[in-house]
ROROMI-765900 format. One record per residue (C-alpha): residue number from 1; residue in one letter; chain; x, y, z. Coordinates in steps of 0.02 Angstrom, whole numbers, padded with zeros to 5 digits. Example, Ala and Ser with C-alpha at 12.3 -4.5 7.8 and 13.67 -1.06 7.14 Angstrom:
+--------+------+------+--------+--------+--------+
: lodren : tilo : paba :      x :      y :      z :
+--------+------+------+--------+--------+--------+
:      1 :    A :    A :  00615 : -00225 :  00390 :
:      2 :    S :    A :  00684 : -00053 :  00357 :
+--------+------+------+--------+--------+--------+
This chain:
+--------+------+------+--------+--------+--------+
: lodren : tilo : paba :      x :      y :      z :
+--------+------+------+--------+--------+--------+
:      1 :    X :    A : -02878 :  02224 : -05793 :
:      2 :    X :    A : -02754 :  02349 : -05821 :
:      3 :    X :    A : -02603 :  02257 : -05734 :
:      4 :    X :    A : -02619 :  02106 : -05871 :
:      5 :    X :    A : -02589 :  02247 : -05993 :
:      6 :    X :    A : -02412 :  02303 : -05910 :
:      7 :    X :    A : -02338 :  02150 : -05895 :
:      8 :    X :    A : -02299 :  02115 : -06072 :
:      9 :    X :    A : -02199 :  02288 : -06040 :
:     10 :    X :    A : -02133 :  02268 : -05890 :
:     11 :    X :    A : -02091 :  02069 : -05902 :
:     12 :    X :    A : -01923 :  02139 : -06009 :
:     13 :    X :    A : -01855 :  02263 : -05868 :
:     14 :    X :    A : -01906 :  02129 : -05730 :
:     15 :    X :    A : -01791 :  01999 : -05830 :
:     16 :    X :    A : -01655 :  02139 : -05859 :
:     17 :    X :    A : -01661 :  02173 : -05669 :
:     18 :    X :    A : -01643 :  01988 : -05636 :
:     19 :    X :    A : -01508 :  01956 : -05737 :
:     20 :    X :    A : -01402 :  02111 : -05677 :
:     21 :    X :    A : -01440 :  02057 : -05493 :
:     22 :    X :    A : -01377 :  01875 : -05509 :
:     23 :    X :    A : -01236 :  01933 : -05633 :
:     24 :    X :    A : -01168 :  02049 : -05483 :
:     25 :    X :    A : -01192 :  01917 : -05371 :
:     26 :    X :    A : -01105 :  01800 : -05470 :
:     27 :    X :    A : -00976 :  01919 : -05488 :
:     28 :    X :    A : -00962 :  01973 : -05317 :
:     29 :    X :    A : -00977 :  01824 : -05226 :
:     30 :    X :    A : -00935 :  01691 : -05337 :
:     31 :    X :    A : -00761 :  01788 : -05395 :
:     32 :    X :    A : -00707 :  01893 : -05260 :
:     33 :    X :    A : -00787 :  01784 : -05086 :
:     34 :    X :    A : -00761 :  01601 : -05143 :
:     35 :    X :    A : -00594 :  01612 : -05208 :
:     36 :    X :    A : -00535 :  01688 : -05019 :
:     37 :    X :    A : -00662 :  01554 : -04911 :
:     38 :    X :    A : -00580 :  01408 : -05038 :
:     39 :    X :    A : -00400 :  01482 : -04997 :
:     40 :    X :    A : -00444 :  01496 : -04814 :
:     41 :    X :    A : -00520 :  01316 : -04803 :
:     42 :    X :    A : -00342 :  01255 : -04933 :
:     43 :    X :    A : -00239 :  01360 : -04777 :
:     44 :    X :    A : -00341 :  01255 : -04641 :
:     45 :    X :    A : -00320 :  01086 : -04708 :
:     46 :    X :    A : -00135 :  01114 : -04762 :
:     47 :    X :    A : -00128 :  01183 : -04570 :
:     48 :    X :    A : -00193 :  01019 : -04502 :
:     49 :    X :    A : -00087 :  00903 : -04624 :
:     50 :    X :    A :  00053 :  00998 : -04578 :
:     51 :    X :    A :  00015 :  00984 : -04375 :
:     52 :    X :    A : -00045 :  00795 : -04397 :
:     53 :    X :    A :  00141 :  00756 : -04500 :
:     54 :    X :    A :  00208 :  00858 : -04343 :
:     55 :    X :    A :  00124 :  00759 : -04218 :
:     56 :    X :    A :  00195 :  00602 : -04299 :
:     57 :    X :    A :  00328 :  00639 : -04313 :
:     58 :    X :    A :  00349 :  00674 : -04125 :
:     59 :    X :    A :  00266 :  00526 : -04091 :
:     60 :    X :    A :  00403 :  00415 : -04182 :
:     61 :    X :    A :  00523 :  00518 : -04078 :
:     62 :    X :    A :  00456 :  00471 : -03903 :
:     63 :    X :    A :  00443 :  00305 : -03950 :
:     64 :    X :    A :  00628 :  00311 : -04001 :
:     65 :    X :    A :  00673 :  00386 : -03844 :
:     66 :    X :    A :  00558 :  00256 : -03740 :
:     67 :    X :    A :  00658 :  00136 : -03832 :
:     68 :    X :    A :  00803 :  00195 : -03773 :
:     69 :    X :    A :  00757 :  00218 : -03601 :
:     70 :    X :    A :  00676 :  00029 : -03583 :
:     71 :    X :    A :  00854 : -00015 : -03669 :
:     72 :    X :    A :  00961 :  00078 : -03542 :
:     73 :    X :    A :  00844 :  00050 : -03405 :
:     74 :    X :    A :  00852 : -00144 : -03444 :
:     75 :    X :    A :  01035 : -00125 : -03467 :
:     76 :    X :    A :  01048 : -00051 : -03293 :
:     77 :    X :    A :  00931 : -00185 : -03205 :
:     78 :    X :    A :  01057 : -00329 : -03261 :
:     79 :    X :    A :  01204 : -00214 : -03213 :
:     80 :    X :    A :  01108 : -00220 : -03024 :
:     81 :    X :    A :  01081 : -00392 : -03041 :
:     82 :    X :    A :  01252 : -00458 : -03088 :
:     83 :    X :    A :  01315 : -00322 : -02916 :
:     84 :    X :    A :  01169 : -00427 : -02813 :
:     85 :    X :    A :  01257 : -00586 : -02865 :
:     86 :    X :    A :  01425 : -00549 : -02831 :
:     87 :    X :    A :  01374 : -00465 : -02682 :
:     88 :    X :    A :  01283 : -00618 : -02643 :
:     89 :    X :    A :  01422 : -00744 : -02709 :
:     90 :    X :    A :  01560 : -00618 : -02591 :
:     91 :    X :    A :  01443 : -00632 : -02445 :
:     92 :    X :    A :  01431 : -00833 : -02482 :
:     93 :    X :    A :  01617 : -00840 : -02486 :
:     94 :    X :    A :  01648 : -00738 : -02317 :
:     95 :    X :    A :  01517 : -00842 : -02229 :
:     96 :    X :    A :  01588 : -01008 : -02283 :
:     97 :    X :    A :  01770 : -00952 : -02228 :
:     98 :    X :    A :  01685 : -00903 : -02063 :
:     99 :    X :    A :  01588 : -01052 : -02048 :
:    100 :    X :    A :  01782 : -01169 : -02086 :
:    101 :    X :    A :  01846 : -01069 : -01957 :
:    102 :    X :    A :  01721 : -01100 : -01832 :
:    103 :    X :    A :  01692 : -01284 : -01873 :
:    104 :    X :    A :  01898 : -01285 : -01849 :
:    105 :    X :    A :  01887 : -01215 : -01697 :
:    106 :    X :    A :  01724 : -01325 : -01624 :
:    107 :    X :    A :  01813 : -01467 : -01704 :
:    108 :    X :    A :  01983 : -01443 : -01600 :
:    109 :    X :    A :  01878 : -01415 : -01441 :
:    110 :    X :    A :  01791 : -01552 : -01474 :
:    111 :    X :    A :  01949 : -01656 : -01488 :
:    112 :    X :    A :  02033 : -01591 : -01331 :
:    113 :    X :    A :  01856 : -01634 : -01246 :
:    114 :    X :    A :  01834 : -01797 : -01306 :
:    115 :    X :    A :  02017 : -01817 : -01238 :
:    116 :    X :    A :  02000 : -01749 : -01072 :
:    117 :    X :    A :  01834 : -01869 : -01074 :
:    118 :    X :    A :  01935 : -02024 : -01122 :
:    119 :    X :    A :  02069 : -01963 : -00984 :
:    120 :    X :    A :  01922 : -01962 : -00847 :
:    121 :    X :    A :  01848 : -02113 : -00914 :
:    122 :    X :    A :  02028 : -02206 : -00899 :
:    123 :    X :    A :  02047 : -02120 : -00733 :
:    124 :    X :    A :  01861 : -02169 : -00656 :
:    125 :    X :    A :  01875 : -02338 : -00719 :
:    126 :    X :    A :  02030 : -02355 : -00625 :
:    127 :    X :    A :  01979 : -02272 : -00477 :
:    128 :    X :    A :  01820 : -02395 : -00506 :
:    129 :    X :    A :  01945 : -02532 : -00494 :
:    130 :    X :    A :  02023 : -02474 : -00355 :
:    131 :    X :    A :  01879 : -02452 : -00246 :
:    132 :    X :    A :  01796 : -02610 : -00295 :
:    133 :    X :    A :  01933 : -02711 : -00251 :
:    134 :    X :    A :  01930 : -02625 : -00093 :
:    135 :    X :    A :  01760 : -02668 : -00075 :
:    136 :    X :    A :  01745 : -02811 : -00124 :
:    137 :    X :    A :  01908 : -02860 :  00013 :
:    138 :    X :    A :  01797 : -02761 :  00153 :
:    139 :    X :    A :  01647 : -02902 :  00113 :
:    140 :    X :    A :  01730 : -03038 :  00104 :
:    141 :    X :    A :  01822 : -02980 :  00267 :
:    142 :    X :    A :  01622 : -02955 :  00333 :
:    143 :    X :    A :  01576 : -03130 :  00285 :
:    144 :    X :    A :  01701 : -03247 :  00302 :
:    145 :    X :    A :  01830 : -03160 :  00423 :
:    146 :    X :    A :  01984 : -03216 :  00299 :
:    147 :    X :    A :  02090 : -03050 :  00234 :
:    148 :    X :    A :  02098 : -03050 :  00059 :
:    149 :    X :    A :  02246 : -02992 : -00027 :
:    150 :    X :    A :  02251 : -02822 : -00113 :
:    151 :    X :    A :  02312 : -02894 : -00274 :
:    152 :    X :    A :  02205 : -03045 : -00291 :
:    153 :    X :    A :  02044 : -02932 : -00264 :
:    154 :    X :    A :  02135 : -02800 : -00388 :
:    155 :    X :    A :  02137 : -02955 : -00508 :
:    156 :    X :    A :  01965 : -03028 : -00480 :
:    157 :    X :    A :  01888 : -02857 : -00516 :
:    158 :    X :    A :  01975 : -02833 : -00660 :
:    159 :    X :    A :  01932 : -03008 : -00720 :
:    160 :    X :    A :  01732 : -02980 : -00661 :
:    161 :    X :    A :  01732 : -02805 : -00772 :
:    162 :    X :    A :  01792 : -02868 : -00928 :
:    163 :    X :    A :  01697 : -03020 : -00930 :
+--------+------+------+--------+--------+--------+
C-alpha cells in the first residue's frame, strides 16, 4: 500500500498545516473578536446597571412624591373636616337661636291663650251661675208655685258648685 508509505512524509506538513490554522484562529478570533464581544457584553451589563440604578432611583422619587401627596392630601381632608364642623357647629348655633325664638314666641302665645282660656272659663262659670240660678228659680217656681229670690238661688248655686 503505497499511501502507508506517504504518511510518514506527509504526517509533518499535515501537523504544520494544523498548527498554522489554529494559530491564525487563535490569533484572529481569540485576539481581535473576543476582546470586542467581551467589551460589548462589559458595555451591556454596565448599560443595564446603569438603567436598573436609574430606575431606582426614580422609584425612591415617586414614592417621595406619593408621600407627599398622601401628606398634603391628608392635610387637606382634616382642613375639610374641621370647615364641615364649624359649618356644622354654625348651622347648630343658627338653628338653636331659631328654635329660642320660636319656643319664645309659642311660649307667649301660649300664655296669652291660656289667659284668654282662664278669662272664658271665669266668664262661663259665671254665666253658668247665672243661668242656673235662673233655672233653678224657674223649677222651683214649676213645682211649688213660691218665687224664689234671685239672690238666694244665686247663693244656693254657688254653694251646690263648690261643694
Amino acid at each position: 500500500m503505497p499511501q502507508i508509505s506517504q504518511l510518514a512524509a506527509t504526517y509533518a506538513s499535515q501537523i504544520f498545516w494544523v498548527l498554522v490554522f489554529f494559530g491564525f484562529i487563535f490569533f484572529a478570533i481569540g485576539r481581535g473578536m473576543v476582546p470586542k464581544v467581551m467589551a460589548t457584553v462589559e458595555a451591556r451589563d454596565k448599560q443595564i446597571a446603569d438603567d436598573l440604578a436609574a430606575a431606582e432611583a426614580a422609584r425612591k422619587a415617586a414614592d417621595e412624591q406619593e408621600e407627599a401627596w398622601r401628606v398634603q392630601s391628608n392635610a387637606q381632608r382634616a382642613q375639610a373636616q374641621a370647615l364641615i364642623a364649624k359649618a356644622k357647629a354654625d348651622a347648630a348655633a343658627a338653628s338653636e337661636k331659631t328654635m329660642a325664638k320660636a319656643a319664645a314666641k309659642i311660649d307667649a302665645r301660649l300664655g296669652e291663650a291660656e289667659a284668654r282660656i282662664a278669662e272664658a272659663r271665669s266668664g262661663a262659670l259665671k254665666e253658668i251661675e247665672t243661668v242656673a240660678a235662673e233655672a233653678a228659680g224657674d223649677i222651683v217656681v214649676r213645682l211649688t208655685g213660691a218665687k224664689v229670690d234671685a239672690k238666694a238661688a244665686a247663693a244656693a248655686v254657688k254653694e251646690a258648685l263648690n261643694a
